[in-house]
C-alpha positions as CSV (number, residue, x, y, z in Angstrom):
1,X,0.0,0.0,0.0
2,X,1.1,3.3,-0.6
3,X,2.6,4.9,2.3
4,X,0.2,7.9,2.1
5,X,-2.7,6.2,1.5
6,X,-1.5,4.5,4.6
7,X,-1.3,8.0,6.9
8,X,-4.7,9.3,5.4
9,X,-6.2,6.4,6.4
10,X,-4.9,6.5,10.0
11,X,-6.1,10.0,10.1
12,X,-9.4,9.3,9.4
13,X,-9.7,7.0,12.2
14,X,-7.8,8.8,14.6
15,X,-10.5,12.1,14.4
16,X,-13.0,9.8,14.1
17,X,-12.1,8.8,17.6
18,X,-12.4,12.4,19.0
19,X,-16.0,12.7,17.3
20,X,-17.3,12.8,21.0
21,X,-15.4,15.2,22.3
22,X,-15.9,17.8,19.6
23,X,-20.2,16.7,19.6
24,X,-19.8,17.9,23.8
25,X,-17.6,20.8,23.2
26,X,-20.1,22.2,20.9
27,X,-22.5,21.7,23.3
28,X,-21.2,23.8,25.8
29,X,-22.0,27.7,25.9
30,X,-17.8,28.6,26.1
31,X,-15.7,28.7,23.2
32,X,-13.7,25.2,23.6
33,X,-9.9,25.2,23.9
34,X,-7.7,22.3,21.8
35,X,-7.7,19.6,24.2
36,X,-4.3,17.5,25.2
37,X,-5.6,14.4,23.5
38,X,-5.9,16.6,19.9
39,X,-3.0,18.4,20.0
40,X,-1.3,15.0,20.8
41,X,-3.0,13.5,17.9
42,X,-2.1,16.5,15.5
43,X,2.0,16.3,16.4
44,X,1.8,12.7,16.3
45,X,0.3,13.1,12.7
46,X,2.3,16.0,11.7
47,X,5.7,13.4,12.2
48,X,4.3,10.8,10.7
49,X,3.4,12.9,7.9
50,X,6.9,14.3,7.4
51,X,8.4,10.7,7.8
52,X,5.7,8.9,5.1
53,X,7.2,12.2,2.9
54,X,11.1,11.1,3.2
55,X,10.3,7.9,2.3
56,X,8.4,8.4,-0.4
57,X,10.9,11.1,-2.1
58,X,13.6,7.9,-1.0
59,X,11.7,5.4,-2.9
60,X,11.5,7.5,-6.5
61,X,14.9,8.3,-5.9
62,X,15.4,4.6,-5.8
63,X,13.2,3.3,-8.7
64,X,13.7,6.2,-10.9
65,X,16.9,6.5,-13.2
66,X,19.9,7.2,-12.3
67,X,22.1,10.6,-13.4
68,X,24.3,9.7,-16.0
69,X,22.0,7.1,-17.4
70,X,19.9,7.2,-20.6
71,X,16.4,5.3,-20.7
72,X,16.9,2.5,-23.5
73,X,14.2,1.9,-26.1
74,X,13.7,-1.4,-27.1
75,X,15.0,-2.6,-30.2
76,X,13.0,-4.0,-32.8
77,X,12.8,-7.3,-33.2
78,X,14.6,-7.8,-37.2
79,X,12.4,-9.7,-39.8
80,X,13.9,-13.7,-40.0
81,X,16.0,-13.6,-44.0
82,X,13.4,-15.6,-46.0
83,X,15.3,-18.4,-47.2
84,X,15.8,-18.6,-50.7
85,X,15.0,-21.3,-53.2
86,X,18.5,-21.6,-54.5
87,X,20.2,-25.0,-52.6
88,X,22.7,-24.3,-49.9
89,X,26.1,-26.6,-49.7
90,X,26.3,-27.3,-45.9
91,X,29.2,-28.8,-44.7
92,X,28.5,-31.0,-41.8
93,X,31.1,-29.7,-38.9
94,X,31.9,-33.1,-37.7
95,X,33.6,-34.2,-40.6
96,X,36.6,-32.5,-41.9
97,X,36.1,-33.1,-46.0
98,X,33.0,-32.9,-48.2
99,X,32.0,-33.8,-51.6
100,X,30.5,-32.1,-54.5
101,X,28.4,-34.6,-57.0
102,X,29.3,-33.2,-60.4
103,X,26.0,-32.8,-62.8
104,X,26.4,-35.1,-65.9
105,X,26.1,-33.8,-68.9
106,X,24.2,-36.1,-71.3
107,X,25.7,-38.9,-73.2
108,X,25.6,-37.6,-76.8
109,X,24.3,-40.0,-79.5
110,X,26.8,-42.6,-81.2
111,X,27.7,-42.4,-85.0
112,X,25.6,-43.7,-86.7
113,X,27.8,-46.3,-88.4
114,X,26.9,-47.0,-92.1
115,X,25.7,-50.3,-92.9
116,X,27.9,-52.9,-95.1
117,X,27.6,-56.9,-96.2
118,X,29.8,-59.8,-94.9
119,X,29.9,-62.9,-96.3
120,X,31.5,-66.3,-93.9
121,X,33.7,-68.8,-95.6
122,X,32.3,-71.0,-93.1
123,X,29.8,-71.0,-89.9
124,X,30.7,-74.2,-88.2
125,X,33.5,-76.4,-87.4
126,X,33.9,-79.8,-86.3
127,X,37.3,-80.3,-84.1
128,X,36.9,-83.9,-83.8
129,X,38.7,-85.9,-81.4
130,X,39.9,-83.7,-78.6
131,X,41.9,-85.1,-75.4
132,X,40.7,-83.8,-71.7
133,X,41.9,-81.2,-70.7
134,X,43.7,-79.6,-74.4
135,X,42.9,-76.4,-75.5
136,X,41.2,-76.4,-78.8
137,X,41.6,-73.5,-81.5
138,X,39.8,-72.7,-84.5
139,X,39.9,-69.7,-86.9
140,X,36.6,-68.2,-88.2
141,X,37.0,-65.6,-91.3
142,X,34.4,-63.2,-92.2
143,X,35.3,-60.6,-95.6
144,X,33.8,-57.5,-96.0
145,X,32.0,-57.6,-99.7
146,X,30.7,-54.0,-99.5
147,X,31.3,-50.4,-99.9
148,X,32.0,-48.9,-95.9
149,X,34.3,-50.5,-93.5
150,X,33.0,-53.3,-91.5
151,X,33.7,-53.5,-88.1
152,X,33.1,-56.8,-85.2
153,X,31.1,-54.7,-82.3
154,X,32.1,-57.7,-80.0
155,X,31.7,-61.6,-80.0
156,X,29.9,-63.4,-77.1
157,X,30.6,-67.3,-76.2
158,X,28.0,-69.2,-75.0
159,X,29.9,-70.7,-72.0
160,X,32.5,-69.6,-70.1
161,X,34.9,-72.8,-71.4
162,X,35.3,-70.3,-75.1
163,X,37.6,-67.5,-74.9
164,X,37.1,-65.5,-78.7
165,X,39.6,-63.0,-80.2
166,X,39.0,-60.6,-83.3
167,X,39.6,-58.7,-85.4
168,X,39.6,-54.9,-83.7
169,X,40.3,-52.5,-86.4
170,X,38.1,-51.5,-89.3
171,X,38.0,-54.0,-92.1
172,X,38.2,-52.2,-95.4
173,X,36.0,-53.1,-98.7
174,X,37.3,-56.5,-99.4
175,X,39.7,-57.2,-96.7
176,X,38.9,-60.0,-94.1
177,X,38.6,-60.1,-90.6
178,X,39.2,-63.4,-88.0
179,X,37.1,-64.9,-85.4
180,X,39.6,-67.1,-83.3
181,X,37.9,-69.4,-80.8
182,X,39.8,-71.3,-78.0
183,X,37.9,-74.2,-76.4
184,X,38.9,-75.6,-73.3
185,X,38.0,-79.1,-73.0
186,X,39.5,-79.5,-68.9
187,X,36.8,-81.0,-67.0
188,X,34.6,-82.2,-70.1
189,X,34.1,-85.7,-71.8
190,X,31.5,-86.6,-74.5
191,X,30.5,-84.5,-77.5
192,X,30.1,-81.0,-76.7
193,X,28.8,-78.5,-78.9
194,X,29.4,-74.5,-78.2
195,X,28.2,-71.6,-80.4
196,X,29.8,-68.1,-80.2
197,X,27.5,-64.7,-81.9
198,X,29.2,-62.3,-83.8
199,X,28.0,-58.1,-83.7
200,X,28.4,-56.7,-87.0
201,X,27.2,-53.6,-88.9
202,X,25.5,-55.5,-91.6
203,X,21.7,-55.3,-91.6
204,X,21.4,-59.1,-90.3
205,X,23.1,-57.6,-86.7
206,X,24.6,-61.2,-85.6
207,X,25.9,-64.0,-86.4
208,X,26.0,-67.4,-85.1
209,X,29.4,-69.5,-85.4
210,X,29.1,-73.1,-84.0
211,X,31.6,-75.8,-83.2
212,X,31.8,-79.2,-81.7
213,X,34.2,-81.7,-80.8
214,X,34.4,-85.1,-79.2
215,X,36.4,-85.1,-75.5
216,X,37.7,-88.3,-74.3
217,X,39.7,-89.0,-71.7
218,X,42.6,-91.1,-72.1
């Protein structure tokens, strides 16, 4: 409670008090002197009074600013950066490299190769008689009979027993090319027949060389 509200108060109820004796001095035909009791109340009242002011000129002094000191206005709070659409590298702190995934640029379309004709001496081959465990060879030759280069894309065996070697570089109008097959009889016995295809740029794509043998074991 304020400390003035406080003293107001108590003054209040300290004259209400004396009501009686001011009710009987008006009641009496003299002119009524201040009694002891009033003046006791007034002085008493007049200190408190003059303490309740100290204090009070104590507490502003207290709660009010100091010299010297300038009254700060709070700062505006600053609008959060949007963030942008654009991607953000973040390097994660715990780890002391990074890596950046390059974008690919897209393949760009192969050559069209131009188409030529081949024409095969022979497609199949008969070893014969092979012993366990020999290696087996044959020769397969293929000649070019058109107008562009041919070239042998790649040649895929049929087991993983035929190892094939060609002809790598661009045969020329009328030149040849060879299809060498190695057959590896180790492990086998019976008649075995394998088949090997052949990727060319002819308009019939592949072709299919076949050989056969009979493995016995000695």
């Amino acid at each position: 409670m304020n400390p003035l509200v406080f003293y107001f108060f108590s003054l209040f109820f300290d004259f209400l008090g004396d009501f009686p004796l001011k009710e009987s001095i008006k009641a009496s035909p003299q002119k009524p002197k201040h009694s002891l009791k009033t003046r006791r109340i007034m002085l008493k009242h007049l200190c408190i009074f003059t303490c309740l002011i100290f204090m009070s000129w104590g507490m502003f002094a207290q709660n009010g600013p100091k010299p010297g000191e300038q009254k700060t206005q709070p700062q505006p709070e600053m609008a959060q950066p949007v963030e942008s659409a654009t991607p953000v590298l973040k390097v994660d702190p715990a780890s002391s490299s990074f890596s950046v995934r390059p974008q690919l640029a897209p393949a760009a379309p192969e050559a069209e190769i131009p188409l030529t004709t081949a024409e095969w001496p022979e497609t199949d081959f008969d070893f014969g008689t092979i012993k366990q465990g020999e290696i087996a060879r044959h020769v397969f030759k293929v000649k070019n009979t058109g107008t562009q280069p041919l070239k042998i894309s790649r040649v895929k065996p049929s087991c993983g027993c035929t190892t094939p070697n060609w002809t790598k570089e661009p045969i020329p109008p009328g030149g040849e090319g060879e299809i060498e097959v190695a057959f590896d009889s180790g492990g086998k016995s019976g008649i075995q027949r394998k088949t090997v295809t052949v990727f060319l740029n002819t308009e019939e794509r592949a072709f299919t060389l076949r050989f056969n043998g009979e493995i016995v074991v000695e």
